[in-house]
C-alpha positions as semicolon CSV with decimal commas, in nm:
position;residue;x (nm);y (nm);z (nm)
1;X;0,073;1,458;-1,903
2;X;0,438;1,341;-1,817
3;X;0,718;1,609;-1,895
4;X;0,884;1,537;-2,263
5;X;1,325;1,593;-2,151
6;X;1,478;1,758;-2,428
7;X;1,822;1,724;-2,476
8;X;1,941;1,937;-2,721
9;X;1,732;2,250;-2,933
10;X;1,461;2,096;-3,117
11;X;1,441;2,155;-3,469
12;X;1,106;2,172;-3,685
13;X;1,100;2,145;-4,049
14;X;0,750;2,161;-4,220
15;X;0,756;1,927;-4,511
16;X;0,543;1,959;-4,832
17;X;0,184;2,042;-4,894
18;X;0,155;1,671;-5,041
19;X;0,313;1,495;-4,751
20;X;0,101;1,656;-4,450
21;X;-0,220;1,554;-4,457
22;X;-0,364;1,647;-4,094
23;X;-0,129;1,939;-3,984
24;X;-0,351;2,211;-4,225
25;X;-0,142;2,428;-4,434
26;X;0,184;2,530;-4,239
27;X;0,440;2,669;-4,415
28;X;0,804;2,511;-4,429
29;X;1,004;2,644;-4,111
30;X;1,276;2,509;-3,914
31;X;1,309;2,651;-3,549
32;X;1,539;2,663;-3,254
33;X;1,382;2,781;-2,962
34;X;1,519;3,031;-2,790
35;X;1,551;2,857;-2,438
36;X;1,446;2,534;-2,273
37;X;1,162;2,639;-2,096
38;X;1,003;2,821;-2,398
39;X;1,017;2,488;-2,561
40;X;0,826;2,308;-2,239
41;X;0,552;2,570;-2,265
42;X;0,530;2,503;-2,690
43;X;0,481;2,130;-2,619
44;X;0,318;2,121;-2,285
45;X;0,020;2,312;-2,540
46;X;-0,055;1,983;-2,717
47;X;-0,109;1,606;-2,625
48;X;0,086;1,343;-2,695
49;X;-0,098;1,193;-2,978
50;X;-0,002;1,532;-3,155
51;X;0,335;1,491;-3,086
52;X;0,357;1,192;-3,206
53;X;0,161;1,251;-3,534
54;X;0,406;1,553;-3,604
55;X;0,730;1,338;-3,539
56;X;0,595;1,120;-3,802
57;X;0,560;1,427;-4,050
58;X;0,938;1,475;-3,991
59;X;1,039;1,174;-4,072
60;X;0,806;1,071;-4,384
61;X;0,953;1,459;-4,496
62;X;1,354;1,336;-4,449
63;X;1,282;1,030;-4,670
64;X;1,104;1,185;-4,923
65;X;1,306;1,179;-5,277
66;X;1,427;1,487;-5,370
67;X;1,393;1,643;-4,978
68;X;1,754;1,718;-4,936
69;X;1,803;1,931;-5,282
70;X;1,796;2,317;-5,267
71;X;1,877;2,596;-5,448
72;X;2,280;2,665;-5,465
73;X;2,331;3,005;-5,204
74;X;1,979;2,997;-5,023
75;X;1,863;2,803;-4,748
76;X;1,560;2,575;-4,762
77;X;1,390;2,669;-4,451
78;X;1,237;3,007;-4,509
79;X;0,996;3,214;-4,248
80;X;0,696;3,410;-4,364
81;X;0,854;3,752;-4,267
82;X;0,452;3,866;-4,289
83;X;0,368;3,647;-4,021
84;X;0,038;3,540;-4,154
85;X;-0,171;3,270;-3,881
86;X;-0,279;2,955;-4,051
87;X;-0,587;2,767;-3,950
88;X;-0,483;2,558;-3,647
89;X;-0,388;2,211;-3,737
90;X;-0,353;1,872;-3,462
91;X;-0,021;1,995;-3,457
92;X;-0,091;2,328;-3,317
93;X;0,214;2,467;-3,451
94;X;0,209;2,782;-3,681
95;X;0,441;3,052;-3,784
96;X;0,348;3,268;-3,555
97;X;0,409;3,013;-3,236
98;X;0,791;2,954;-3,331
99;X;1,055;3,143;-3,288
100;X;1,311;3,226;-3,591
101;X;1,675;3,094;-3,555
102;X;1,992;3,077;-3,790
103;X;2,023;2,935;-4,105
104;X;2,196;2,624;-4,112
105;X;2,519;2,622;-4,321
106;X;2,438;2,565;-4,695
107;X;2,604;2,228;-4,846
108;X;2,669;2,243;-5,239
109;X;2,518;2,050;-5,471
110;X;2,658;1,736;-5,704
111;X;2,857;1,880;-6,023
112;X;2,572;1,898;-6,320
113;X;2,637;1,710;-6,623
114;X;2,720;2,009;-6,810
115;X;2,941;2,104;-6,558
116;X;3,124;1,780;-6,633
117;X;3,095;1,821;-7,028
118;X;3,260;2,151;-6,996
119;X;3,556;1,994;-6,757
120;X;3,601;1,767;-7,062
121;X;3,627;2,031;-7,340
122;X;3,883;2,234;-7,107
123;X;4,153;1,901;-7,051
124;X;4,262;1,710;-7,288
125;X;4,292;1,331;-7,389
126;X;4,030;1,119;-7,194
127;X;3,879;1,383;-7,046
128;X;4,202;1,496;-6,805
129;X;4,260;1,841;-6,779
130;X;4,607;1,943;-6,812
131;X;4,785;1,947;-6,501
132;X;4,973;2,278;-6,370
133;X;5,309;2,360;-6,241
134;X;5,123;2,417;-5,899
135;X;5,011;2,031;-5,929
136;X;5,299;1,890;-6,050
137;X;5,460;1,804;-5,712
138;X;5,145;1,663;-5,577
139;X;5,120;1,446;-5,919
140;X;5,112;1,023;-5,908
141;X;5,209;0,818;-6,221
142;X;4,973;0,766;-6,463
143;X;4,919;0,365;-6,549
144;X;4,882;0,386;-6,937
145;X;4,746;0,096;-7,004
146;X;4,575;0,053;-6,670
147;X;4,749;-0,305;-6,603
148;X;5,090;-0,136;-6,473
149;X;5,324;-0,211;-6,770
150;X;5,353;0,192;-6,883
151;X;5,350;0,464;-6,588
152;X;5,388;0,818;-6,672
153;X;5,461;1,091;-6,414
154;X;5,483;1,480;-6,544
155;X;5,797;1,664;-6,399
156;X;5,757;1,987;-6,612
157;X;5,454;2,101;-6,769
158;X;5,423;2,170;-7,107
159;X;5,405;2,526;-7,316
160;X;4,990;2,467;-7,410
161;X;4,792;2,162;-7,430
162;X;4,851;2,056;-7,763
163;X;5,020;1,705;-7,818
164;X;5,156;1,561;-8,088
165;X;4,963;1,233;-8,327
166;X;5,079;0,927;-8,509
167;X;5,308;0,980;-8,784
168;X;5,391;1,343;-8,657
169;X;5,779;1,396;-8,628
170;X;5,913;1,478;-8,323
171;X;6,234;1,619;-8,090
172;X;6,251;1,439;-7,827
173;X;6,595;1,385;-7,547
174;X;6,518;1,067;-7,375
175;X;6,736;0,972;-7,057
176;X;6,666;0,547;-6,952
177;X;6,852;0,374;-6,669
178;X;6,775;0,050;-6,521
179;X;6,499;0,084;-6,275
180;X;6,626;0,046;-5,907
181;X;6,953;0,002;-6,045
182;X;7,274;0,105;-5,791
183;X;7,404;0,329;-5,994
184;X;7,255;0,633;-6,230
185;X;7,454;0,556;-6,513
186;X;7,269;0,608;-6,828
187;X;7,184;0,291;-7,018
188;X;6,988;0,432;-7,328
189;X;7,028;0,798;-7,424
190;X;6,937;1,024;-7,694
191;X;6,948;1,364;-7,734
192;X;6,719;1,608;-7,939
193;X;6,683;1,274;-8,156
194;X;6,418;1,299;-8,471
195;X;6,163;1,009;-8,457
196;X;5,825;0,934;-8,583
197;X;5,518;0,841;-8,324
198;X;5,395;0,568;-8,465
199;X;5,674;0,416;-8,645
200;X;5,874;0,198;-8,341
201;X;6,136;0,379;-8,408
202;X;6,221;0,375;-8,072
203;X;6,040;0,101;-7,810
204;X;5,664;0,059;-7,828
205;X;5,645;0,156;-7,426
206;X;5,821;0,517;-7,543
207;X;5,637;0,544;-7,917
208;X;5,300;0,521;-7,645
209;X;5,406;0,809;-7,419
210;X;5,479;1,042;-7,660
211;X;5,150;1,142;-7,791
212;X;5,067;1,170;-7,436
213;X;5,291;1,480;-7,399
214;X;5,277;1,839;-7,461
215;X;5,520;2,026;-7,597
216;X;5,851;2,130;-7,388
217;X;5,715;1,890;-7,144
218;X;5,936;1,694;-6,909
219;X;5,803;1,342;-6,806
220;X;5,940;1,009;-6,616
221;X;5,780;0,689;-6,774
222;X;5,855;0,328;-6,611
223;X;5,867;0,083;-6,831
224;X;5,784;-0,329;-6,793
225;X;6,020;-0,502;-7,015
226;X;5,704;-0,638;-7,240
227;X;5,713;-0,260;-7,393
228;X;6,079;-0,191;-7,336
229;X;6,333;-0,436;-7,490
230;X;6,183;-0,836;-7,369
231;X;6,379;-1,143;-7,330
232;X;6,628;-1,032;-7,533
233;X;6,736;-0,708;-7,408
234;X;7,009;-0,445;-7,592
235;X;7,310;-0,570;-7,705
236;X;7,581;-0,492;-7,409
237;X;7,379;-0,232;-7,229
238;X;7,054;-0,335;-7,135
239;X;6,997;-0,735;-6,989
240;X;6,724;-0,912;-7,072
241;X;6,374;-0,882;-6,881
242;X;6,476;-0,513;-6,756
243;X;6,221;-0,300;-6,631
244;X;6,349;0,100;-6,766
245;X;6,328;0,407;-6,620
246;X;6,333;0,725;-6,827
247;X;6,346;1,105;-6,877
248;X;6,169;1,179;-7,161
249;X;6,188;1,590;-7,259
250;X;5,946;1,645;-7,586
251;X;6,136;1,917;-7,741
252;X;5,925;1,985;-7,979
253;X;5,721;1,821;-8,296
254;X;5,546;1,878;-8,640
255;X;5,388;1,728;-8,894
256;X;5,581;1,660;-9,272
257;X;5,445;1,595;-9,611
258;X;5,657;1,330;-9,758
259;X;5,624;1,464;-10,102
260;X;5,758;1,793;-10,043
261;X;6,084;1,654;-9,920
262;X;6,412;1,676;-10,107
263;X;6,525;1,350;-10,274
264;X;6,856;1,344;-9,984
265;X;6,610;1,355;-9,677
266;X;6,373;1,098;-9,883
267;X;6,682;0,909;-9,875
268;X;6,800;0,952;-9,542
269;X;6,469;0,864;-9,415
270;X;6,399;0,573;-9,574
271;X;6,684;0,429;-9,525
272;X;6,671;0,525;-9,160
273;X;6,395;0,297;-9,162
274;X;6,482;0,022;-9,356
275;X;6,769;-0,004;-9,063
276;X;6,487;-0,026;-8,778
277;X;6,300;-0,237;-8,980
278;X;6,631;-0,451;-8,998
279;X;6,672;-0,440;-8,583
280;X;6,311;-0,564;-8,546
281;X;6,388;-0,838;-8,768
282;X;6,688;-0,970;-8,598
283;X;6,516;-0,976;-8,294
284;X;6,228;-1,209;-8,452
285;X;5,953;-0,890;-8,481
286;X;5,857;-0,938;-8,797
287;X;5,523;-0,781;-8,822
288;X;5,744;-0,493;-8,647
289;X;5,963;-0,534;-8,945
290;X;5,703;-0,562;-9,214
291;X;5,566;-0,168;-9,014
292;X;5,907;-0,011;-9,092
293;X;5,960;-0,136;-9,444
294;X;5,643;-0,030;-9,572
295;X;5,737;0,332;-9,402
296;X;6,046;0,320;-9,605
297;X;5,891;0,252;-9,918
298;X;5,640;0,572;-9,906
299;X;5,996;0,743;-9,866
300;X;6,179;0,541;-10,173
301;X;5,860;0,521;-10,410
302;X;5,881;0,756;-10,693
303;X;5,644;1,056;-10,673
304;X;5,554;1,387;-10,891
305;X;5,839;1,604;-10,872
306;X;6,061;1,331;-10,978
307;X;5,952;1,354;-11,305
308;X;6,039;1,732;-11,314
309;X;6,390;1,694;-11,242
310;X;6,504;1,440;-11,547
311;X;6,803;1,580;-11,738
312;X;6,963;1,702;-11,390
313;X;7,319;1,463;-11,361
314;X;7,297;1,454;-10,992
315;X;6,967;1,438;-10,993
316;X;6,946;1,163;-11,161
317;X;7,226;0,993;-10,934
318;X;6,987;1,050;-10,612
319;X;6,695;0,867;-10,806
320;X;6,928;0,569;-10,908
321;X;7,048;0,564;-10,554
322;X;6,691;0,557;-10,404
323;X;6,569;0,276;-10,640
324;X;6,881;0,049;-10,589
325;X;6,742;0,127;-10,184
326;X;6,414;0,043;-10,269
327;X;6,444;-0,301;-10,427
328;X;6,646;-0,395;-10,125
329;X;6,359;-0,270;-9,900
330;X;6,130;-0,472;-10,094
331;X;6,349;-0,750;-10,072
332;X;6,375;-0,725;-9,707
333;X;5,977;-0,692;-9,678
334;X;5,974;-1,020;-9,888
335;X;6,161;-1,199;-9,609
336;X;5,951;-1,045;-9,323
337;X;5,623;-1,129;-9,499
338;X;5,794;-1,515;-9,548
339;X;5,810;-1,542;-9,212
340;X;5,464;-1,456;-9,133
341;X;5,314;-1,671;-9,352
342;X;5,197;-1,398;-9,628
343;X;5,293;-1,593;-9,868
344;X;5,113;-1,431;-10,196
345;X;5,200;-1,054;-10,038
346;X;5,556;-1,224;-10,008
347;X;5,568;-1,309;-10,355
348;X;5,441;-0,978;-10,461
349;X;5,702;-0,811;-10,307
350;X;5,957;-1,028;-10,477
351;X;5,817;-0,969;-10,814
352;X;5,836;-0,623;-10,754
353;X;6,236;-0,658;-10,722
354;X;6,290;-0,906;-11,029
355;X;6,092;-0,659;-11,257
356;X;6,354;-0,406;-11,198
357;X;6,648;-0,622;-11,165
358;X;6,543;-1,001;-11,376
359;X;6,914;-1,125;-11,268
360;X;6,900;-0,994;-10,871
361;X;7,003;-1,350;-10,723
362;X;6,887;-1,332;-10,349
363;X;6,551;-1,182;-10,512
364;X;6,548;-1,550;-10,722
365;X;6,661;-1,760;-10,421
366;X;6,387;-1,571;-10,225
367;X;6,092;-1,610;-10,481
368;X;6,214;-1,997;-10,488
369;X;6,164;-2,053;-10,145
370;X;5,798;-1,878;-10,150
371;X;5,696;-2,116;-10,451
372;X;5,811;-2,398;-10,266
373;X;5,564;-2,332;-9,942
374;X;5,323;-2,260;-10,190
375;X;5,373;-2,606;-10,341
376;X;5,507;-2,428;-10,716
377;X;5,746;-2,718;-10,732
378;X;5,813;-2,652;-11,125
379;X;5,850;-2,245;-11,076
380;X;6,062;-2,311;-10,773
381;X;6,295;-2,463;-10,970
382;X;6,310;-2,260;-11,284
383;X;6,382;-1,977;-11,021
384;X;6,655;-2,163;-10,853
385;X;6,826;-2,297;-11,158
386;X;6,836;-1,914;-11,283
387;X;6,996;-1,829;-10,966
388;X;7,216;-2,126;-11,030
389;X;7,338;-1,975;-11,376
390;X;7,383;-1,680;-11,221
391;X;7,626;-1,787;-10,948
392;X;7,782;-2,152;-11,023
393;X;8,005;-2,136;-10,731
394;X;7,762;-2,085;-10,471
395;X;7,723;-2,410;-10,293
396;X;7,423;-2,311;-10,103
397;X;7,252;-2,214;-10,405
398;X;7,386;-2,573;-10,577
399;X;7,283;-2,799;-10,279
400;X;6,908;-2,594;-10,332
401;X;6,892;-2,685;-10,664
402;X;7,005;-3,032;-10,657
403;X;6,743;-3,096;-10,342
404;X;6,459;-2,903;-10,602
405;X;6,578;-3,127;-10,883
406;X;6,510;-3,453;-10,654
407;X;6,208;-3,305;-10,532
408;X;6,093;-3,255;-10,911
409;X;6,168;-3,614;-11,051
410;X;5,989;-3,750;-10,751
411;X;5,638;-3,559;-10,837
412;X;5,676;-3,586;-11,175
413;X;5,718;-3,987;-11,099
414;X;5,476;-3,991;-10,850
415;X;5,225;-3,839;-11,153
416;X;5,306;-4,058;-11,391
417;X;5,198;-4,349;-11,183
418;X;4,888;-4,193;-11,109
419;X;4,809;-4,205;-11,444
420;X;4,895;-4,546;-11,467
421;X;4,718;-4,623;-11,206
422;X;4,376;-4,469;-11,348
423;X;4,433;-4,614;-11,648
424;X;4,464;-4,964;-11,557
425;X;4,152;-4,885;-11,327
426;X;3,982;-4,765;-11,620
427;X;4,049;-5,080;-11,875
428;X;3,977;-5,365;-11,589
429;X;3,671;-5,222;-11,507
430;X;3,404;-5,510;-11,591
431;X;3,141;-5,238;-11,618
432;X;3,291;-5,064;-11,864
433;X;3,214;-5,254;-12,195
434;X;3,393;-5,178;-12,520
435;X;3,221;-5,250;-12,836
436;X;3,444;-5,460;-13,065
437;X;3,538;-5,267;-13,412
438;X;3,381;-5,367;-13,750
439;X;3,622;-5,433;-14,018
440;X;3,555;-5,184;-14,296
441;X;3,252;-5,037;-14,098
442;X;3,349;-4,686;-14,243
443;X;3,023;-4,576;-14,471
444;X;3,299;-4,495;-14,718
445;X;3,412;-4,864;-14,760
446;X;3,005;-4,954;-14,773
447;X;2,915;-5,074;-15,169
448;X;2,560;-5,000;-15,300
449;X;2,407;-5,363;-15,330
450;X;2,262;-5,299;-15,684
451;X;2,155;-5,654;-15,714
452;X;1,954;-5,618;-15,399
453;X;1,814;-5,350;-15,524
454;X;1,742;-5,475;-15,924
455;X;1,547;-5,780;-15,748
456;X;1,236;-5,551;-15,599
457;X;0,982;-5,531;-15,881
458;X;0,705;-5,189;-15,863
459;X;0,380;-5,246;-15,803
């Protein structure tokens, strides 16, 4: 037989009962022989056909699914420290032929799935664990939205893991210059400012961070000017299509129960809102605007304790104040919903103002304009004609009414020659037969014919 070279220290791994079907019973060992020449003499016992047939073992044992797992802190070649002889096999290898050698170094297992379940419950939103001041330098920004509009980097972590929701109200200092701008100079700024998540009180790339925050937690956010401030940009500060860099420090936030507010923060709030909902319509975002007005309103409606404080003079000041407030929030809302197309909800709205004030002119211009696109010609007009009354020296209000007027006299024209028209269809019909009218054909104007009747003789 021809010498076998051998390279490097052979190791032998026995697989499975199942998977050796001529090698007999030998237990699972992996060896490394001691020295070259002990591992001549151990193969120079068997033939090559042996060989061969155990080489085969090995590998039919390395593809076998499931041959690479082992138990976490123990190694999966063990030696039978008893050193019990097994029948000999083609192989002619046994555990007491081999030599023991080291364990090989254990590798750890994948993470189980409950592993994974439990790395959920101990992080926070979307399964991400809050991050720590020791992993705060090494931290990238966070794409939001995953297309790269909103990125989020943590500066300063946050007192516990707890952030705030939508509609909470929060304390938040927020720092924004233009991104790679030369200079650092501050184009947007507020400090320890009051603002509700949710409510667009500030822009929608900001109202999105926030409940992504902790607490006294200091963040940088860059902003793509489709969630910042668009085409049109901020008045003198900010140019349009700006991409914004911020500080954003969450001081800190709570939740609040409308209702158990006093009458002057219901006030303030509301009206606060009515204001943004004013921006957003100036700048063409009217469902934006319709979002803020109907926040205002939950502020300006009446609620239980109102009731409670009638008879109270300056009570009853604050109440008068809030629903003069109110109507022009609703009247506002009106206008938004116009421009959206709600049409009925725009009417509603407008209703809701002329119940409380019958005479409000812009609420009777407004409610005009609705009938109109709803094709009301004849309400339209009554509406505008009041507002007319109301205010004879407006000319816009004039030039409305006379164009209504025109408009009016044309349909009602328009009708009365459809009438004509179906009429005229209806009389030179051929089909249509008419069946001439008897004179005196009442029953009333019939006379008995007595004579008729004298002239039949009984049989």
């Amino acid at each position: 037989m021809s010498d076998i070279l051998i390279d490097d220290p052979i190791e032998i791994v026995q697989p499975p009962a199942s998977d050796v079907s001529d090698c007999g019973s030998v237990s699972t060992v992996s060896e490394k022989l001691a020295s070259l020449d002990s591992a001549l003499d151990l193969v120079g016992d068997c033939d090559e056909s042996a060989v061969d047939e155990k080489n085969n073992v090995f590998e039919d044992f390395e593809s076998t699914p499931g041959a690479s797992s082992f138990e976490l802190g123990k190694s999966p070649l063990t030696v039978d420290n008893e050193g019990t002889k097994q029948p000999a096999s083609s192989s002619c290898l046994n555990e007491s032929t081999v030599p023991a050698f080291d364990q090989p170094q254990v590798i750890p297992s994948a993470m189980t799935e409950s592993q994974e379940w439990e790395k959920i419950d101990e992080g926070d939103l979307n399964g991400k664990s809050a991050i720590t001041n020791d992993e705060v330098e090494e931290q990238e920004y966070e794409d939001i939205l995953g297309s790269g509009q909103i990125l989020k980097k943590v500066l300063k972590v946050g007192v516990d893991d707890i952030r705030p929701k939508r509609g909470n109200r929060v304390v938040v200092t927020v720092l924004g210059k233009l991104d790679q701008a030369d200079d650092d100079a501050y184009v947007e700024e507020y400090v320890e400012r009051e603002v509700y998540i949710g409510d667009l009180e500030i822009n929608q790339g900001l109202d999105l961070i926030l409940p992504l925050m902790c607490k006294g937690e200091t963040a940088e956010a860059v902003i793509k000017p489709r969630f910042a401030y668009g085409d049109l940009g901020l008045e003198q500060t900010i140019p349009k299509n700006a991409t914004l860099r911020y500080t954003i420090i969450l001081k800190d936030f709570y939740e609040e129960d409308s209702e158990s507010l006093s009458k002057s923060d219901r006030l303030r709030i509301g009206n606060a809102k009515r204001e943004r909902g004013n921006f957003w319509f100036v700048r063409q975002a009217y469902a934006s605007a319709v979002q803020l007005y109907r926040r205002a309103l939950e502020y300006l409606d009446e609620n239980d304790s109102d009731s409670a404080d009638q008879g109270d003079q300056e009570s009853e000041g604050l109440m008068k104040t809030i629903l003069e407030d109110r109507l022009k929030v609703n009247n506002n809302l009106a206008a938004a919903q116009f421009k959206l197309g709600a049409f009925d909800a725009a009417l509603r709205s407008v209703d809701n103002v002329l119940r409380c004030q019958p005479d409000n002119v812009k609420a009777l211009c407004r409610k005009s304009k609705i009938l109109i696109a709803l094709n009301d010609t004849d309400e339209a007009y009554s509406a505008i004609k009041k507002a007319a009354a109301l205010c004879p020296d407006d000319k816009a209000i004039a030039a409305e009414l006379s164009q209504l007027a025109s408009k009016k006299k044309a349909e009602e024209q328009r009708e009365r020659d459809l009438y004509k028209k179906m009429l005229k269809e209806h009389t030179s019909n051929p089909d249509v037969k008419q069946r001439p009218r008897e004179e005196n054909s009442s029953w009333l104007n019939r006379k008995p014919n007595f004579e008729a009747a004298s002239g039949c003789e009984e049989t």
